[in-house]
N, C-alpha and C positions, 0 to 999 in steps of 0.2 A: 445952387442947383440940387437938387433932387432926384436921388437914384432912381432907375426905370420901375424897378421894381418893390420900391421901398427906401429907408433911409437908412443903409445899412452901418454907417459909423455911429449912430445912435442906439439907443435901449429898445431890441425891438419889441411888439405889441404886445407878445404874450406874455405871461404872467408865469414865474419860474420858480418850483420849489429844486429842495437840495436834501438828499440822503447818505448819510456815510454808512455802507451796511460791512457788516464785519465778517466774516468766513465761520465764524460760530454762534452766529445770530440766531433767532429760531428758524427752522425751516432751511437756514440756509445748506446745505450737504455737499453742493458739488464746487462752488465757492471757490479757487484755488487762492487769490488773496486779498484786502480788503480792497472796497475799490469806493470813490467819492460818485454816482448820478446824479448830474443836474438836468431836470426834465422840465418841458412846459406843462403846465396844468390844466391847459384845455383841450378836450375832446379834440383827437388828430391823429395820426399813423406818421408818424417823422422818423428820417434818417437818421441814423446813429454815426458818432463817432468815437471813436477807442484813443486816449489821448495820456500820453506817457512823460512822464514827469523827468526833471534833469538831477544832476548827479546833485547828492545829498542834499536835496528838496522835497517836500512833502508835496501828494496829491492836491490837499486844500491849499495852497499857494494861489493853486489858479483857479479859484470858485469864481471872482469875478470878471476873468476872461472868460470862462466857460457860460458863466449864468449870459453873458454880451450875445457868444453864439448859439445859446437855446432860445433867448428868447425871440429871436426868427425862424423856432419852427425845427430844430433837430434837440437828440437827447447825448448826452455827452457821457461816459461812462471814464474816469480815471482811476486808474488801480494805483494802489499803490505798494512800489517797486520797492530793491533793495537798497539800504544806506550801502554806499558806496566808496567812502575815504580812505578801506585800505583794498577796495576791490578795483583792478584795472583790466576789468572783463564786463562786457555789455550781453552776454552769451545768457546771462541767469534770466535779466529783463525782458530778452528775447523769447526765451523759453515762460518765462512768466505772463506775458503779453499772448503769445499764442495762447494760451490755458487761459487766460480771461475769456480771450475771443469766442473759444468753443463754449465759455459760460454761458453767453449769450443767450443761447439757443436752447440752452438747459429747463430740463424741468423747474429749475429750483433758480433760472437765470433771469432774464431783464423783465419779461412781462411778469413774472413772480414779483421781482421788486415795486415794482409798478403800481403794480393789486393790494400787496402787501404791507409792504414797510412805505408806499406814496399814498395809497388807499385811492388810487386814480387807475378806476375799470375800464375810461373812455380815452385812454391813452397809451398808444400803441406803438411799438419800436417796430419797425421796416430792415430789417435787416437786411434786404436784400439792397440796397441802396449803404453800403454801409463804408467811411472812412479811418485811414487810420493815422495818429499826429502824434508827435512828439516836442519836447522843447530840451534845446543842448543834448548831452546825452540820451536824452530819452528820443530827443529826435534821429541823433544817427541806432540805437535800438528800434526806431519805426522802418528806416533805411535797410536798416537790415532783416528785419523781420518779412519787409518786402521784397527782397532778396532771395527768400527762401533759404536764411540763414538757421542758426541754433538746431536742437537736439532734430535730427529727421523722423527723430520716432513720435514727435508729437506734427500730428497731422492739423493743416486748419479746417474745420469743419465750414467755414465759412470764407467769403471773397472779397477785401477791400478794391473798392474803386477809385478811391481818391488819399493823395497822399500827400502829408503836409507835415513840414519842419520850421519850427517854427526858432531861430536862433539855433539851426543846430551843428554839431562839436564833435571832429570823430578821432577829439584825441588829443597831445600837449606838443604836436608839432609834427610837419611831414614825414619826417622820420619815428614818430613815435605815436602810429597809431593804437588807438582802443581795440582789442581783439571784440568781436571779429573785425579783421580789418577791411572797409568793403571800398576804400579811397585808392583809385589806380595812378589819378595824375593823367589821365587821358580825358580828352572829351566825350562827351555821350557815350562813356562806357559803362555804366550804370542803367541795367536794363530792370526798369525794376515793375513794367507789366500795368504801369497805371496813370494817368495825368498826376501831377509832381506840383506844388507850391511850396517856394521855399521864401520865408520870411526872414530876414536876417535885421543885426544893427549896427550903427554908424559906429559907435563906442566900443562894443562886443571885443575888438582885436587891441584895445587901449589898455595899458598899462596901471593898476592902481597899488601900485607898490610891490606887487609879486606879480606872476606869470599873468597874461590876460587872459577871459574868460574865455571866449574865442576867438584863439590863435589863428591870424594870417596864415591861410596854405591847407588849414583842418578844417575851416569854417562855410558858414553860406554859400560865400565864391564857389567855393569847390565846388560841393553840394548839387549849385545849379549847374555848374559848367559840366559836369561829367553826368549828370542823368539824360539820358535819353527823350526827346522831347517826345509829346507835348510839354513844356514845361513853365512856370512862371518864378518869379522873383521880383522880389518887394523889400527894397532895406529903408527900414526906420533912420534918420540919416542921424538925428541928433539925441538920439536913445541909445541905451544901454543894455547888457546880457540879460538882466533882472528886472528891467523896469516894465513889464507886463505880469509882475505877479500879483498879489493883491499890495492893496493899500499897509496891511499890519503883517506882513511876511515880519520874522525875526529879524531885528538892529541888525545882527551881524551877516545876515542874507542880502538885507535891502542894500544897507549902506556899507559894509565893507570888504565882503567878496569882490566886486568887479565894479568897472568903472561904470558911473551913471548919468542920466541929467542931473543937473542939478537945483533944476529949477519947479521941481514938486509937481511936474504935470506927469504921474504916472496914468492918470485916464486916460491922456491922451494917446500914449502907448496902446493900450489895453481898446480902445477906440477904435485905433487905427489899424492895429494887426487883429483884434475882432472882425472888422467888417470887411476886412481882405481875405479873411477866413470865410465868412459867409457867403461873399461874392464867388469865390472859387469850388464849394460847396454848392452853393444852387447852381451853377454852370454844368460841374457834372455829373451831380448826384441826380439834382431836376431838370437838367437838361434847359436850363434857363439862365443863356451868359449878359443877358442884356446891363445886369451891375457889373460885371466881372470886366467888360468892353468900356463900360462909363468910368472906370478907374483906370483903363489901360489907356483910354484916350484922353483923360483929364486927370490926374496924378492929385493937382490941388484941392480934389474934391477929399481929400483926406484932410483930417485932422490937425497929422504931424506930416512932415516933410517926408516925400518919399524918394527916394534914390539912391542908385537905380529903381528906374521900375524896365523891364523888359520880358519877352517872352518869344518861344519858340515850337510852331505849334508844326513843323515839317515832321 
């Protein structure tokens, strides 16, 4: 079957370039730090998403998740944050993440890129339609930043509407949250102002010879269980913390941080939380849930195995 609106576990139609622009590039000035866009390349005005990378991972990890969700029509902006091994504060990412955000809008921000460093005049970033995503840490950094967390003196010049975690992590166990801490252990007490997709994996909480990647009690569960609905959730059942990054992420990223499939179908991953990304995404950026409803009613029409899949739109 065929989503209503396109085929959204597939590569969709349009055609995607990729920019790494650097905070001292020409032109660039107000730049706070570097960030990877993947945009489509055909004449259009698409929503943006702001998409935040996990602890001691690189933005380019997830070029071919991201290129999955432009090429249905939005532009993906990932900065990239701070290495984090001996940092147990998500406060700086926070603060970093908002200063991208107000880049956007900048003289020297996304449509500058665009023009620029894409040399694409007939393609346009919609800001006003605009999301914000994370993965692992960088997901509970999205959490928080939606929160109205980190420094108050940095103002967001701008308003996400849609909010997505995609495996994300708010720490090495319930007693030992990531400052900021924003996990209470109560239901829907997480007001965070925005419809909410939370992606998680069946592996994520598994054991691979040290601590797991995410911890039962810190992880997705929470996550969903305590935001405030409207809210959705989607767990990858037989996938892993890392197996949505790209194909050539570094040996000791892919294979020996955290537990994984083992059975080399990382597209599948990449497939399948892509197009639950896009599905949730055009629901409430374009205001168009008819994929979003075609996955909530038929689960199989993914990929990889999904479960749970539920949602809560009271």
């Amino acid at each position: 079957m065929e989503l209503a609106t396109g085929p959204v576990f597939s590569r969709g139609l349009l055609p995607v370039d990729v920019k790494n622009v650097k905070p001292n590039s020409k032109g660039m000035h107000s730049l706070p730090k570097p960030v990877m866009v993947v945009a489509p390349t055909e004449e259009g005005t698409y929503p943006v998403i702001v998409f935040l990378h996990g602890c001691n991972l690189a933005n380019h990890y997830y070029e071919q998740l991201l290129r999955h969700v432009a090429s249905h029509g939005f532009i993906a902006v990932a900065p990239q944050l701070y290495w984090m091994t001996f940092i147990e504060d998500d406060s700086r990412d926070v603060n970093a993440a908002k200063q991208v955000t107000n880049w956007l809008a900048a003289q020297d921000g996304l449509q500058f890129v665009l023009e620029n460093k894409f040399k694409l005049n007939s393609v346009k970033p919609d800001l006003s339609k605009l999301a914000l995503a994370g993965h692992s840490r960088g997901g509970h950094a999205a959490f928080a930043l939606a929160l109205g967390l980190g420094n108050p003196m940095i103002k967001l010049a701008l308003k996400f509407s849609a909010l997505i975690g995609v495996d994300p992590v708010a720490g090495k166990a319930t007693g030992c949250q990531v400052p900021p801490e924003i996990l209470t252990f109560k239901p829907r007490s997480l007001d965070v102002g925005m419809p909410a997709l939370v992606l998680g994996t069946g592996k994520g909480p598994e054991h691979v010879g040290g601590p797991p990647c995410a911890p039962a009690g810190v992880n997705h569960a929470a996550f969903y269980d305590e935001c405030k609905p409207p809210h959705y959730h989607f767990v990858a059942e037989e996938y892993g913390h890392t197996d949505m990054l790209d194909d050539d992420a570094p040996y000791i990223v892919d294979k020996c941080m955290c537990k994984r499939n083992e059975n080399g179908t990382k597209n599948i991953a990449r497939q399948s939380m892509g197009g639950v990304m896009v599905a949730f995404l055009r629901a409430i950026l374009e205001k168009n849930n008819e994929d979003l409803k075609a996955i909530l009613d038929n689960p199989g029409l993914s990929p990889a195995i999904l479960n749970p899949v539920e949602h809560d739109l009271a």
